[in-house]
C-alpha positions as CSV (number, residue, x, y, z in Angstrom):
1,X,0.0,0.0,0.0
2,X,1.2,3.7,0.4
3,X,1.5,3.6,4.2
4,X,4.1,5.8,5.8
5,X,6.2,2.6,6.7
6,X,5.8,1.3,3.2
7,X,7.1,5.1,1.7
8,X,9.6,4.8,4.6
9,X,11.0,0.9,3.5
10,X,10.6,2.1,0.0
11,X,12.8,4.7,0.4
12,X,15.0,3.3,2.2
13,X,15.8,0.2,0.0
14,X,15.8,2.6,-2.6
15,X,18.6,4.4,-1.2
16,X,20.4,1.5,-0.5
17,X,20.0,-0.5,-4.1
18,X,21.3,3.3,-5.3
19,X,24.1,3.4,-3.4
20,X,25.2,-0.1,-3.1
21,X,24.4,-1.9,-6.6
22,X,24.3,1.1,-9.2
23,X,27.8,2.2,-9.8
24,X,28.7,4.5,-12.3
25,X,32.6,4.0,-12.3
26,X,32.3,1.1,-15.6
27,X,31.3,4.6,-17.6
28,X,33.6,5.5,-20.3
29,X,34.8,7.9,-22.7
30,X,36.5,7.6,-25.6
31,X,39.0,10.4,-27.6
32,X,36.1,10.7,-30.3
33,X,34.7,12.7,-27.5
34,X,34.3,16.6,-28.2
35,X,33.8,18.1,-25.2
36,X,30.6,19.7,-26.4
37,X,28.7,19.2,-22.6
38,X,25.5,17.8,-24.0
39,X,26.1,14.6,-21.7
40,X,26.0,16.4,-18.3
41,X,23.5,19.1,-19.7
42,X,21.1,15.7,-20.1
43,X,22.0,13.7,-17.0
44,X,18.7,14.2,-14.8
45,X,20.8,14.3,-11.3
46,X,23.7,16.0,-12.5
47,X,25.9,13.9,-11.7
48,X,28.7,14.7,-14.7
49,X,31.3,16.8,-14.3
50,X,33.5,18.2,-17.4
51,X,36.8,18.9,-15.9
52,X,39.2,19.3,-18.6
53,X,36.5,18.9,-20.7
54,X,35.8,15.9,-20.7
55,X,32.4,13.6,-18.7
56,X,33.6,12.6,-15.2
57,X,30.5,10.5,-13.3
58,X,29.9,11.7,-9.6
59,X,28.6,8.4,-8.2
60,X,24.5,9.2,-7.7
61,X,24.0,7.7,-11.7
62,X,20.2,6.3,-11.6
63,X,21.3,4.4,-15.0
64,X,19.0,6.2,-17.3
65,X,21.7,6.1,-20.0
66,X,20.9,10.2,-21.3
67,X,24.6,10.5,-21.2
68,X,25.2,7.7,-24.1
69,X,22.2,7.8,-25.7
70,X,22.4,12.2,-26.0
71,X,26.6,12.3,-27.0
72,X,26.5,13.4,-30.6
73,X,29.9,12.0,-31.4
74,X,29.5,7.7,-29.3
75,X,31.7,8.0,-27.3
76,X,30.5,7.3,-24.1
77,X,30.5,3.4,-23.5
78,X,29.2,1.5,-20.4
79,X,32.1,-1.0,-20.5
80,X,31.6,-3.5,-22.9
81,X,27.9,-4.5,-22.2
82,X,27.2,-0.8,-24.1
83,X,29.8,-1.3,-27.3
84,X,28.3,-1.7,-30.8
85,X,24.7,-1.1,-29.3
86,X,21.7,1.4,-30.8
87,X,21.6,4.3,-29.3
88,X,18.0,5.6,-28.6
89,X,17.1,9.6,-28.6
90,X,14.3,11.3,-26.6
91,X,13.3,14.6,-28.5
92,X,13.8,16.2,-24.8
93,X,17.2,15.0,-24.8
94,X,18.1,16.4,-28.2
């Protein structure tokens, strides 16, 4: 249901799964990239950084996959589970 102790074990798991199974270190970039931004402009928590201009990942990645699917030039990979695979635009994220 949508008890407060439900909402409360929801959130909490939630939290948990987020900061104990979703990792964002297994993101990539590769020298195709051209430091245009459009990755961390897209990422719905902000977690990119460009320093040096180039994507950094700050470690609160939900997975959505903006980042790859938005970079104009490919060349953000999710280690090798991402290489060779479509990409798939949003018009919000274009």
């Amino acid at each position: 249901g949508n008890s407060v102790l439900d909402k409360l074990k929801s959130g909490v798991v939630n939290s948990a799964f987020r900061r104990f199974i979703i990792k964002d270190r297994r993101f990539t970039v590769s020298g195709g990239c051209v430091s245009c931004g459009k990755c961390a402009r897209v990422c719905p928590v902000n977690n990119i950084v460009l320093p040096e201009g180039k994507p950094v990942w700050g470690g609160k990645c939900t997975h959505c996959m903006a980042c790859i699917c938005s970079c104009p030039a490919g060349a953000i990979e999710y280690g090798r589970a991402s290489i060779g695979t479509p990409r798939y635009h949003c018009p919000e994220t274009e």
